[in-house]
Biopython code that builds the backbone (N, CA, C, O; Angstrom):
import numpy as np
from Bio.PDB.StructureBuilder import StructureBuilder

atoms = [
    (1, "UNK", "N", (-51.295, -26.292, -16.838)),
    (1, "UNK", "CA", (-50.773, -27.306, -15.947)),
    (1, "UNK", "C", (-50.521, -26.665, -14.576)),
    (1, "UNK", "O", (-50.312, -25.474, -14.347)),
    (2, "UNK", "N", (-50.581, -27.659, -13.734)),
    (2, "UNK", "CA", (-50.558, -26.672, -12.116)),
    (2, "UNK", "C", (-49.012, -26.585, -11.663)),
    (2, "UNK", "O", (-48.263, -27.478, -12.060)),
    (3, "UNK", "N", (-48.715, -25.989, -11.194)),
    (3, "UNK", "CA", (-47.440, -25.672, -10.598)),
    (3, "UNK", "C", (-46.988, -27.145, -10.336)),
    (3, "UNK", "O", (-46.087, -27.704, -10.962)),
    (4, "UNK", "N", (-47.812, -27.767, -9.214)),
    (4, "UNK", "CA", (-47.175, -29.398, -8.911)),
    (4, "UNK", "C", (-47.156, -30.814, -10.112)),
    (4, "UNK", "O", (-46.554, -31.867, -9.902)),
    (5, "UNK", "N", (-47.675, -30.613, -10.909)),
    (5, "UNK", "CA", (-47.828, -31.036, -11.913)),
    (5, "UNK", "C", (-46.835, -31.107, -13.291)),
    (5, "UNK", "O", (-46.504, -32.013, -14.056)),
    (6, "UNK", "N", (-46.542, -29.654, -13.187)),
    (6, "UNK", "CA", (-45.001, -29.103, -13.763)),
    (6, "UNK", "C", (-43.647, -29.831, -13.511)),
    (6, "UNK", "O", (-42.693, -30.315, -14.120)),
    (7, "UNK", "N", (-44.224, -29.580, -11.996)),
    (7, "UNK", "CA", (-42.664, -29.409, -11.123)),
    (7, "UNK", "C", (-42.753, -31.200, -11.733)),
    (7, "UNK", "O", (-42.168, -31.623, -12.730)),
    (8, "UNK", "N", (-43.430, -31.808, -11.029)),
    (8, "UNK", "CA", (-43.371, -33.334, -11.322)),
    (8, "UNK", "C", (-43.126, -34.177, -13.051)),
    (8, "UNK", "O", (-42.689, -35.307, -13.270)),
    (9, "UNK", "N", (-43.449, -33.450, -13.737)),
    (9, "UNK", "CA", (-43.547, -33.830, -15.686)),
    (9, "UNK", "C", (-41.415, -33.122, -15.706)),
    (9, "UNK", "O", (-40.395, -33.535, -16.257)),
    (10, "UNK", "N", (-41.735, -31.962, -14.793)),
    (10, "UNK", "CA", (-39.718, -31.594, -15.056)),
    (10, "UNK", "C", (-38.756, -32.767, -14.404)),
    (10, "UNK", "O", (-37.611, -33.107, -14.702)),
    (11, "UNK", "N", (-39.562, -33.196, -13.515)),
    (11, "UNK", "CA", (-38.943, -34.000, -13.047)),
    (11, "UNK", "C", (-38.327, -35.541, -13.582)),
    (11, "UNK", "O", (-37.317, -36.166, -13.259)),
    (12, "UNK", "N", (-39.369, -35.811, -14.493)),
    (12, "UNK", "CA", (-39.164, -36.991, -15.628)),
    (12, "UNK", "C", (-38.878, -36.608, -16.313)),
    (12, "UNK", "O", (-39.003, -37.545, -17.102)),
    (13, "UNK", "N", (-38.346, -35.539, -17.085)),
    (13, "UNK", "CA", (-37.656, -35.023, -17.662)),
    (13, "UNK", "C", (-36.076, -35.428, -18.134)),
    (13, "UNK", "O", (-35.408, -35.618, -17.117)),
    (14, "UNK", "N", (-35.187, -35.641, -19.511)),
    (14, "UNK", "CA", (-34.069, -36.343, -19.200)),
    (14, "UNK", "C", (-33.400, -35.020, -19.378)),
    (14, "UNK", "O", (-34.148, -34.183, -19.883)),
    (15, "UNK", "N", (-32.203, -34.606, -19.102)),
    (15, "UNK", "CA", (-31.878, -33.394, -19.246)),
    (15, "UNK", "C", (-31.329, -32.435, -20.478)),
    (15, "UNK", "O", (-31.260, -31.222, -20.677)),
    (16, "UNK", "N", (-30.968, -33.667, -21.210)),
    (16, "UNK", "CA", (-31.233, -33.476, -23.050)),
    (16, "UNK", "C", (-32.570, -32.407, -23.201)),
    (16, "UNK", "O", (-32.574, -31.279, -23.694)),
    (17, "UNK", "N", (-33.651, -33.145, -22.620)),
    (17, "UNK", "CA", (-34.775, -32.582, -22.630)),
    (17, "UNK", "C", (-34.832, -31.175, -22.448)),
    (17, "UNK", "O", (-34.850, -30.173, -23.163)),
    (18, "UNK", "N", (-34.860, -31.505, -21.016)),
    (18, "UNK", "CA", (-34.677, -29.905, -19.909)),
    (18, "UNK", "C", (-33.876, -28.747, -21.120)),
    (18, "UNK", "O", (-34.455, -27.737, -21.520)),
    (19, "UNK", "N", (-32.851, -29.041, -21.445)),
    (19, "UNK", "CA", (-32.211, -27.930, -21.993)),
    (19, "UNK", "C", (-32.632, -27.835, -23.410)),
    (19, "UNK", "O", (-32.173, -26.815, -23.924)),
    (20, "UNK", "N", (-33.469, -28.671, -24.353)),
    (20, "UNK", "CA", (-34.220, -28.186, -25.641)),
    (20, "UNK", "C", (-35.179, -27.202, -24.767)),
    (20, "UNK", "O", (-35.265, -25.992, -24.973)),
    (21, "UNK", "N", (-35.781, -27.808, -23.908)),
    (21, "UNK", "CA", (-37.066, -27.040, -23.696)),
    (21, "UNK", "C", (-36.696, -25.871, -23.201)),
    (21, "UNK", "O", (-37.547, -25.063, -23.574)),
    (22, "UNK", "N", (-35.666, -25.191, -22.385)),
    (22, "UNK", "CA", (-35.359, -24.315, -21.833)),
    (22, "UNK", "C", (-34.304, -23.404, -23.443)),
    (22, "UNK", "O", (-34.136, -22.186, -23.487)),
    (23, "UNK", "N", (-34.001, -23.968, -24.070)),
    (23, "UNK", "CA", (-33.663, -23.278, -25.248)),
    (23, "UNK", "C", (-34.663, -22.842, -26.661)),
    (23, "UNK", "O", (-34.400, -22.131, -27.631)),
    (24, "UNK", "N", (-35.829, -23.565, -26.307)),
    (24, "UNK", "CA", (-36.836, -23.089, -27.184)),
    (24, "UNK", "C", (-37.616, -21.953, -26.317)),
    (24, "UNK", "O", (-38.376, -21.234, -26.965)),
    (25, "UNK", "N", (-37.526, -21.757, -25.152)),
    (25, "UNK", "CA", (-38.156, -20.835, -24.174)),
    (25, "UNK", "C", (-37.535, -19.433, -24.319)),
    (25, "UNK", "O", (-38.065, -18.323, -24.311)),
    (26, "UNK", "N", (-36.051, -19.877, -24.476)),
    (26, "UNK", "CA", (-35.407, -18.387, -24.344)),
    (26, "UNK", "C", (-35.562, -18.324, -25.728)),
    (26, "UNK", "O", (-35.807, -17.130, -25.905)),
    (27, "UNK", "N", (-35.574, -18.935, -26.960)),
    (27, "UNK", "CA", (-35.639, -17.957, -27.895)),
    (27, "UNK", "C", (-37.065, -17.703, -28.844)),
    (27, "UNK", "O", (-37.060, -17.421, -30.043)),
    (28, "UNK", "N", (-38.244, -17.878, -27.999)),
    (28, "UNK", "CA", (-39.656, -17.423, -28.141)),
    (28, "UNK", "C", (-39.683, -16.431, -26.987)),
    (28, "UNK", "O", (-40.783, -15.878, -26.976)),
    (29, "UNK", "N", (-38.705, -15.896, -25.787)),
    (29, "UNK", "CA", (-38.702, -14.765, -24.970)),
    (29, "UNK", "C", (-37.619, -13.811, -25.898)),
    (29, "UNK", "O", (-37.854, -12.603, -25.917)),
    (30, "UNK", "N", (-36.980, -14.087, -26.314)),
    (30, "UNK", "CA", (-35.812, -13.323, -27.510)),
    (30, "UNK", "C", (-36.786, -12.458, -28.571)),
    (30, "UNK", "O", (-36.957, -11.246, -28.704)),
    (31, "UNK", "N", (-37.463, -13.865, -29.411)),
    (31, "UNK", "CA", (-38.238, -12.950, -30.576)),
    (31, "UNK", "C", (-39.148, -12.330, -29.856)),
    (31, "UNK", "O", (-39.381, -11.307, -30.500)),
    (32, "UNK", "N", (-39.954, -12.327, -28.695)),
    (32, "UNK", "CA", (-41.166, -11.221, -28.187)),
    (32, "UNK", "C", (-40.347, -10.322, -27.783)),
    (32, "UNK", "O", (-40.588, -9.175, -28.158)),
    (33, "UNK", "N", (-39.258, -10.531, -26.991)),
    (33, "UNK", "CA", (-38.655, -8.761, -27.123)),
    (33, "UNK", "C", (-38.186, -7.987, -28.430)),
    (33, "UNK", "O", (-38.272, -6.799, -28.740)),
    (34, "UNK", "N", (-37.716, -8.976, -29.014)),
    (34, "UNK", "CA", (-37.386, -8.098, -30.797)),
    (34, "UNK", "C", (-38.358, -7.492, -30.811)),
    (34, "UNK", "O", (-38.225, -6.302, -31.097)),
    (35, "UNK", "N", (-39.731, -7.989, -30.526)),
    (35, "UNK", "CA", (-40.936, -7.635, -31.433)),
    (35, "UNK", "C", (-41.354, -6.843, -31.101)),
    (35, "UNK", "O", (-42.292, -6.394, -31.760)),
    (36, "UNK", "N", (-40.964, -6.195, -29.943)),
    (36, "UNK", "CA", (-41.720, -4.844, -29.036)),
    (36, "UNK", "C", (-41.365, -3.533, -29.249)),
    (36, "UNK", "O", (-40.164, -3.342, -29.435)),
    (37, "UNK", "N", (-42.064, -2.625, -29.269)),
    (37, "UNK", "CA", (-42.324, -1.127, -29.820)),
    (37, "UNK", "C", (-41.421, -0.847, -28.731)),
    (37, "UNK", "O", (-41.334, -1.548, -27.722)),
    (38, "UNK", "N", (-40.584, 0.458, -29.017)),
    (38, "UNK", "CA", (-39.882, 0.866, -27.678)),
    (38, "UNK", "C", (-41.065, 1.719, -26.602)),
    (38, "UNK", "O", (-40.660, 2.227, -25.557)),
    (39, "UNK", "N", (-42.481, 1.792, -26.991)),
    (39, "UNK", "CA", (-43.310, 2.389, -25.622)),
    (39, "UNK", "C", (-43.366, 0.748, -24.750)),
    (39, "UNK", "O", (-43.173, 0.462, -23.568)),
    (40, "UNK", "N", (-43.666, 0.037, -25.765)),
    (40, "UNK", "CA", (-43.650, -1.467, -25.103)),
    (40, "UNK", "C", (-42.712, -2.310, -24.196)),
    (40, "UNK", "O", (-42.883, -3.144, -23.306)),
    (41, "UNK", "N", (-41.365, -1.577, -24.970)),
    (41, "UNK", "CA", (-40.082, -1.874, -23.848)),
    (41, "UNK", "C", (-40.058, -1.310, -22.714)),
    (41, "UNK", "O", (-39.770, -2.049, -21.772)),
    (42, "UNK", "N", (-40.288, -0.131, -22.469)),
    (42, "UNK", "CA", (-40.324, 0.904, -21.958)),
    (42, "UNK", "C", (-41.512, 0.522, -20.491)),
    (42, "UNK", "O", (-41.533, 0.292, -19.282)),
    (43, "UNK", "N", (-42.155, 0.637, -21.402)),
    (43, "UNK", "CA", (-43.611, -0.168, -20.079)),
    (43, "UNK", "C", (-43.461, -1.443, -19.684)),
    (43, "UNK", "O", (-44.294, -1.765, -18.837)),
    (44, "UNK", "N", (-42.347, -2.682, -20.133)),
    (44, "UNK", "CA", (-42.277, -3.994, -19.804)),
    (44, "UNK", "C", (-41.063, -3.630, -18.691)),
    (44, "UNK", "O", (-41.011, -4.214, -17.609)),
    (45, "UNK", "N", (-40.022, -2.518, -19.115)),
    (45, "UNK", "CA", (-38.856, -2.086, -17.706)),
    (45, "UNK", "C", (-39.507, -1.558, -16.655)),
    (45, "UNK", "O", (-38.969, -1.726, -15.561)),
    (46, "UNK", "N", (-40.911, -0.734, -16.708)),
    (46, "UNK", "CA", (-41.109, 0.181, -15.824)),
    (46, "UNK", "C", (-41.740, -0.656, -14.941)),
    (46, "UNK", "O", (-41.579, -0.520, -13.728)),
    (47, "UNK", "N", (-42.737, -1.867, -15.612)),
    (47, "UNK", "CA", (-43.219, -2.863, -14.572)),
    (47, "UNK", "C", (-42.190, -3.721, -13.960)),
    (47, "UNK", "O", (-42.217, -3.957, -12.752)),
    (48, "UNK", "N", (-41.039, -4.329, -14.952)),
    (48, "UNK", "CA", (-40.346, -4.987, -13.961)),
    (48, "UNK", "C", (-39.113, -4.284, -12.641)),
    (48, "UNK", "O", (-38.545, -4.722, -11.641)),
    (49, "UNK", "N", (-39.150, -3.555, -13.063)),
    (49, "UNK", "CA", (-38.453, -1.919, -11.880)),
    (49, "UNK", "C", (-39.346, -1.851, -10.744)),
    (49, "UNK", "O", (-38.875, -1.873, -9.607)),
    (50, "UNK", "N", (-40.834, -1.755, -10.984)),
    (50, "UNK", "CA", (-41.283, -1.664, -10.091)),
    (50, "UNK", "C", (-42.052, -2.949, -8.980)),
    (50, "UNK", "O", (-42.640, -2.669, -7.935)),
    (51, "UNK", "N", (-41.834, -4.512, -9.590)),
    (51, "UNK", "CA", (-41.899, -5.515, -9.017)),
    (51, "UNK", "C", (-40.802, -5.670, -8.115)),
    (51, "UNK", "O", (-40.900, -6.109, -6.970)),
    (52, "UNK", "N", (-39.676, -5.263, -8.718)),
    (52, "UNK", "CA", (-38.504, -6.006, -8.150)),
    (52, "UNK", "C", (-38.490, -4.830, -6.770)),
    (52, "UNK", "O", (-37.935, -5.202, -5.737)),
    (53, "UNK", "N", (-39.111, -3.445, -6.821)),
    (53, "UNK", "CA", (-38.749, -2.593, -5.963)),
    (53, "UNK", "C", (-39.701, -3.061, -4.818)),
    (53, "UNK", "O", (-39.144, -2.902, -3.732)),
    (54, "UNK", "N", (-41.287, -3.723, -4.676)),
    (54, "UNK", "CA", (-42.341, -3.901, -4.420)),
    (54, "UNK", "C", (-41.024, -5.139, -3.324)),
    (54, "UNK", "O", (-40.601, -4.974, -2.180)),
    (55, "UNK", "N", (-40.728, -6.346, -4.389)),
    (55, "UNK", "CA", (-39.752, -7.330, -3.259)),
    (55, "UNK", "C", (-39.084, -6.958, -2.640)),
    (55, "UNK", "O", (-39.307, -7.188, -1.452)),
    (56, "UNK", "N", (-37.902, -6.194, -2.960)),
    (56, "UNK", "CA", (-37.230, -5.435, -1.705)),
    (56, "UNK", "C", (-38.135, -4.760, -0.430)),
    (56, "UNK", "O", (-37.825, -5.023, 0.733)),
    (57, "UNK", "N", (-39.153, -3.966, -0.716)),
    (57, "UNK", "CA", (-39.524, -3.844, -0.265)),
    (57, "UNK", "C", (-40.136, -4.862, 1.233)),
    (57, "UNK", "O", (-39.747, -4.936, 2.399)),
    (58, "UNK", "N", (-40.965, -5.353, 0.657)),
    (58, "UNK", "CA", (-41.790, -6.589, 1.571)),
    (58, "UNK", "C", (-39.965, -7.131, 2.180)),
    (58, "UNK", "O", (-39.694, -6.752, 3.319)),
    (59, "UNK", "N", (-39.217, -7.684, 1.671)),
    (59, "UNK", "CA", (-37.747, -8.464, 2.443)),
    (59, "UNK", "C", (-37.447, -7.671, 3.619)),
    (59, "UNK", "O", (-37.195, -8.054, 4.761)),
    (60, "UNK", "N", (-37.540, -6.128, 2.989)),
    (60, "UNK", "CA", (-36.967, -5.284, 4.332)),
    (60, "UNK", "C", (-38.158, -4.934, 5.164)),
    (60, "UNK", "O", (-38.003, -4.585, 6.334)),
    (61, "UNK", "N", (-39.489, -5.023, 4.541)),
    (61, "UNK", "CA", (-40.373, -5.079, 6.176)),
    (61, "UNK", "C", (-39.944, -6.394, 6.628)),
    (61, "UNK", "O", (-39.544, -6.200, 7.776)),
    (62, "UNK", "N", (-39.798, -7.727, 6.323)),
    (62, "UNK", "CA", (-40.174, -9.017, 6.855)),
    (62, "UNK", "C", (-39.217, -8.850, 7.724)),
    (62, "UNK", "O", (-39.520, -8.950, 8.913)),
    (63, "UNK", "N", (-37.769, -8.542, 7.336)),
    (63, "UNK", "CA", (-36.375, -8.469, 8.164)),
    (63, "UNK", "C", (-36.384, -7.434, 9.353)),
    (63, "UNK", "O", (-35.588, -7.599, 10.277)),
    (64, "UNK", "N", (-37.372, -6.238, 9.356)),
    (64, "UNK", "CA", (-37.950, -4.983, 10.415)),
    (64, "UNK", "C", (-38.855, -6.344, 10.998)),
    (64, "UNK", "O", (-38.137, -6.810, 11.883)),
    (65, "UNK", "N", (-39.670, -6.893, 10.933)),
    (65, "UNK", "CA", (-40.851, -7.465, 11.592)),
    (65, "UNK", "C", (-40.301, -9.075, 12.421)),
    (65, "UNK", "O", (-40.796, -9.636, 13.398)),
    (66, "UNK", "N", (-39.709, -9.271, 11.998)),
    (66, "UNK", "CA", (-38.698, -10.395, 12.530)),
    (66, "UNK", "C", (-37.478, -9.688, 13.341)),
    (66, "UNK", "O", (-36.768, -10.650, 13.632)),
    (67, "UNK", "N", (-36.986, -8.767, 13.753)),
    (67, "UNK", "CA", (-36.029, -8.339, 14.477)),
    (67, "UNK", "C", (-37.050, -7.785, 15.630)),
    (67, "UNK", "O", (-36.929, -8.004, 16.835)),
    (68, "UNK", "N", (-37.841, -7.198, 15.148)),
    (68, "UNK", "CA", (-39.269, -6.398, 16.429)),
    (68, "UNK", "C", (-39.620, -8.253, 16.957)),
    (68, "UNK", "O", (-39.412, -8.508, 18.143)),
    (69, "UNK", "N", (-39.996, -9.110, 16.272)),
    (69, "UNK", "CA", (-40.367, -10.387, 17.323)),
    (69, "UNK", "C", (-39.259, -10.965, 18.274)),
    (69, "UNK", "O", (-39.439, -11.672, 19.265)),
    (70, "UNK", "N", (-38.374, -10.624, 17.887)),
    (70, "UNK", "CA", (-37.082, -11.523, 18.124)),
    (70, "UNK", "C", (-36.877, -10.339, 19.496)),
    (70, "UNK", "O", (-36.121, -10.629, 20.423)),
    (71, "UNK", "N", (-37.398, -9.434, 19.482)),
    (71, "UNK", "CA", (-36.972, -8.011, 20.768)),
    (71, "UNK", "C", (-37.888, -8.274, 21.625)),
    (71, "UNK", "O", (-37.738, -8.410, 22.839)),
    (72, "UNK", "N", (-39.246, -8.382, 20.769)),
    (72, "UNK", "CA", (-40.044, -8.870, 21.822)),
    (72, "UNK", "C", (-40.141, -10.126, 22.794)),
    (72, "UNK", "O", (-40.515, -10.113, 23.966)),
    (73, "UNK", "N", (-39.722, -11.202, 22.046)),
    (73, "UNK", "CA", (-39.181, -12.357, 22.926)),
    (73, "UNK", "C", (-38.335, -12.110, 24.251)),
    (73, "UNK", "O", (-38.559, -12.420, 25.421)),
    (74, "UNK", "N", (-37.060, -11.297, 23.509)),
    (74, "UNK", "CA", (-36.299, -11.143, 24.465)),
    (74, "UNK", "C", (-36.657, -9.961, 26.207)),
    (74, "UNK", "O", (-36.096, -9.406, 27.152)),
    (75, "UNK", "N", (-37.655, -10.160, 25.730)),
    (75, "UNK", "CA", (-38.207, -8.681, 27.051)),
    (75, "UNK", "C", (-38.817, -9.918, 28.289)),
    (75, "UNK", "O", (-39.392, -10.959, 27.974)),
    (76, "UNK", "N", (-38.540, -9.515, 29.588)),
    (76, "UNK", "CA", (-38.918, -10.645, 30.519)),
    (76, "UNK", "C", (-40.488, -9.489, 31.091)),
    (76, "UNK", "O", (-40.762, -8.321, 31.363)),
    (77, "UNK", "N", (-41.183, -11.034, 30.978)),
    (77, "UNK", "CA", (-42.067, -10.583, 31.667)),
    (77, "UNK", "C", (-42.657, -10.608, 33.047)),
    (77, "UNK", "O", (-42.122, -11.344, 33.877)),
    (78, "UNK", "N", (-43.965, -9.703, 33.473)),
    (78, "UNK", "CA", (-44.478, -10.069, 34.710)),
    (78, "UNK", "C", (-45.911, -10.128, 34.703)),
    (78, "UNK", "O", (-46.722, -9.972, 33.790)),
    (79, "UNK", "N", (-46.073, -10.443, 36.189)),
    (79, "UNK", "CA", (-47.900, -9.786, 36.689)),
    (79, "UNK", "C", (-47.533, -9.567, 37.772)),
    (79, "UNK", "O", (-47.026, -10.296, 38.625)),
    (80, "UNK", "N", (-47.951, -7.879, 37.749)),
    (80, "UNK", "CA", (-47.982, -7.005, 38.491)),
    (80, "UNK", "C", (-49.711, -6.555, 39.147)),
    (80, "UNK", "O", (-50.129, -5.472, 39.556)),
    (81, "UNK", "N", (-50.151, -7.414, 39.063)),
    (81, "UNK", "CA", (-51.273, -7.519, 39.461)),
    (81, "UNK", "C", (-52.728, -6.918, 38.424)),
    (81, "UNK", "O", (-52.993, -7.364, 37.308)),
    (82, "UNK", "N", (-53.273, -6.159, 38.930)),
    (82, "UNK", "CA", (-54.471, -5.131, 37.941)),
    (82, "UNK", "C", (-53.964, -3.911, 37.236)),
    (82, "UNK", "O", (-53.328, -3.138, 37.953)),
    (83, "UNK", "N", (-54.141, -3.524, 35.770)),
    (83, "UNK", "CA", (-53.509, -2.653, 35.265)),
    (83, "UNK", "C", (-54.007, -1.315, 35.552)),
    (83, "UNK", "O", (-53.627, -0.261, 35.042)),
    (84, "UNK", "N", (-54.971, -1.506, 36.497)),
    (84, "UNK", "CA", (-55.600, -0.328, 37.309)),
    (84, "UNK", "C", (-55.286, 0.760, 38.058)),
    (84, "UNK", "O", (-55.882, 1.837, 38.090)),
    (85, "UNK", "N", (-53.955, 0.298, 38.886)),
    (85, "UNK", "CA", (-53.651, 0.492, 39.820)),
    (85, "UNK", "C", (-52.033, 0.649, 39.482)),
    (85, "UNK", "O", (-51.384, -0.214, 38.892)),
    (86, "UNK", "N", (-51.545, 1.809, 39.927)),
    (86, "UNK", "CA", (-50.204, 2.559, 39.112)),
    (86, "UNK", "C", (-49.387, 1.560, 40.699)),
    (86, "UNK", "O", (-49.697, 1.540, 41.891)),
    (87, "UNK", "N", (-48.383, 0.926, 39.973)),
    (87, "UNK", "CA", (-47.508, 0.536, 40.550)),
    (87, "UNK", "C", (-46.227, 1.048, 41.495)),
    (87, "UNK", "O", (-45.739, 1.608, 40.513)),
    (88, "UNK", "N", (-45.480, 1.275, 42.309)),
    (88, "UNK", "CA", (-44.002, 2.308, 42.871)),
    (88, "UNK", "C", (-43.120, 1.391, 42.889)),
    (88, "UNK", "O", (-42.923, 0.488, 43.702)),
    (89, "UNK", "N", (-42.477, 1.742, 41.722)),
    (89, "UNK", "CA", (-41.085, 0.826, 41.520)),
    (89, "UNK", "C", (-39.960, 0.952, 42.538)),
    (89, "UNK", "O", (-38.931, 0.289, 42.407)),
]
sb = StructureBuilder()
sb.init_structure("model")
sb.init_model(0)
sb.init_chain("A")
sb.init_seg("    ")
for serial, (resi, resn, name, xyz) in enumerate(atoms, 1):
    if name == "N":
        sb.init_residue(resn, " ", resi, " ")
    sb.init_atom(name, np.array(xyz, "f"), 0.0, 1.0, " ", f" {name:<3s}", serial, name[0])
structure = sb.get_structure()
């Protein structure tokens, strides 16, 4: 089902509903972790350690790259004619 499609079927949803379905979810995510080898645990922490580090990541470039636009805005500009030709301030 597509993401908008989802979102829209949750949406008719009565909330009786919503919460069977969200309680049969967590406990078919419950028994697949029972069911996992500890190399399996082990490799399911190391990927999610390293997603969540990957988001921080990208937040703190976006928040560096949005403070550099926001500097650059603030700079006044000119024309100083041809960039040829060294200017005497």
């Amino acid at each position: 089902m597509t993401k908008e499609r989802k979102a829209r079927w949750l949406a008719r949803q009565s909330q009786e509903s919503l919460d069977r379905i969200r309680a049969v979810d967590a406990a078919a995510y419950r028994r697949r972790l029972e069911a996992e080898t500890p190399a399996q645990s082990q490799a399911r922490r190391g990927r999610n350690a390293e997603a969540h580090h990957l988001v921080r990541n990208r937040q703190s470039q976006r928040i560096r790259d949005e403070a550099i636009h926001f500097i650059e805005a603030q700079v006044e500009t000119h024309n100083c004619g041809p960039m040829n030709i060294i200017e005497q301030l």
